[in-house]
N, C-alpha and C positions, 0 to 999 in steps of 0.2 A: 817619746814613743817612737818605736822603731815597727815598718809592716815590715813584714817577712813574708809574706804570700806567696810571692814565685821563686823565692827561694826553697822554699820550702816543697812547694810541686814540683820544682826543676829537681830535688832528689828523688822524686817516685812516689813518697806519700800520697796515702791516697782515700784510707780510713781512721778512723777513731775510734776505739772500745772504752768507754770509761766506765769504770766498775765501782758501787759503792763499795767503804770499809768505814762506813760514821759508824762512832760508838756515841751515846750518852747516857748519859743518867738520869734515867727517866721510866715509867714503867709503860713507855708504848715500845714495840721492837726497833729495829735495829740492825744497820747491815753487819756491824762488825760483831753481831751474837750470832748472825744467820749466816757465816760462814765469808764472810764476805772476802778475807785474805785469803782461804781457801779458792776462792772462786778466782780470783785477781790472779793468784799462783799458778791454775787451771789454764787461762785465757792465755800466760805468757808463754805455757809451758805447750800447749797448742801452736801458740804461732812459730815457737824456736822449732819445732820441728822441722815444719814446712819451710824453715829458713826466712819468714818476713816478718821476724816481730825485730822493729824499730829502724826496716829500712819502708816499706809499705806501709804497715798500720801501726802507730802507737798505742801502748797502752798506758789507761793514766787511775791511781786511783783516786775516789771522789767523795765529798763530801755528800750530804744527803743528796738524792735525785729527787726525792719527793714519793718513794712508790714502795715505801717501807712496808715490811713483813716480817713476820717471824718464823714462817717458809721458806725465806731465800732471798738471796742479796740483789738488789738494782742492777740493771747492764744497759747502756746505752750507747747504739753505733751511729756513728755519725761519718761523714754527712746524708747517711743514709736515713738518718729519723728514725730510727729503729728503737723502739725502749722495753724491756727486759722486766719483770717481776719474780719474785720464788726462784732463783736461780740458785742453784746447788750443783757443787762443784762437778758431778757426774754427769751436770744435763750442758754442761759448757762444750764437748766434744761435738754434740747435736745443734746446738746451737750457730758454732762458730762454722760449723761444716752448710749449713743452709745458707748463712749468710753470705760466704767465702767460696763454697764448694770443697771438698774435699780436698783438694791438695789447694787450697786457696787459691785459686785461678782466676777467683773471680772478684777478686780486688779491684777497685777504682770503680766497679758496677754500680750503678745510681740505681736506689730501690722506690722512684719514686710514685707517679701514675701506674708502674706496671708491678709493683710489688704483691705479693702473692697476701691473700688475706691471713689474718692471724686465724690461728687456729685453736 
């Protein structure tokens, strides 16, 4: 085992998006029938914009998160605690812009005691 911690913050990282794309075979949903590469493609296609996908925030995709629908794919930001249900790929722009702020400025921001209630 190798830590990388300050390595890793010594580059500027400084969030986490992990996006479900589980598929199985099973008859309860599923991120990867509810769009869930859609949504992953969305989030990357967001941050390449504004210039910080994969120097500030990663994005990973994920196995199940636990918060399966057949509405919309799992999103999890971290280290913000932040968890994501029904997401489809149209409501990622909304999404990542609350979290981030618009031109994502607001990266590294801890959304902890002062985090705005869900809605």
């Amino acid at each position: 085992m190798r830590p990388r911690t300050e390595e890793v913050a010594e580059k500027g990282f400084s969030d986490h998006v992990l996006v479900c794309t589980n598929a199985r075979d099973s008859e309860y949903a599923c991120c990867a029938e509810a769009h869930g590469a859609d949504v992953y493609d969305a989030v990357k296609s967001w941050l390449r914009e504004r210039d910080v996908f994969w120097s500030r925030v990663h994005v990973a995709e994920t196995s199940c998160l636990g918060l399966c629908s057949a509405e919309g794919t799992a999103v999890a930001i971290h280290p913000r605690s932040r968890w994501y249900s029904d997401v489809r790929p149209e409501d990622v722009p909304d999404l990542l812009e609350g979290e981030f702020g618009p031109d994502a400025t607001e990266l590294g921001v801890r959304r902890g005691d002062d985090a705005r209630p869900d809605e």
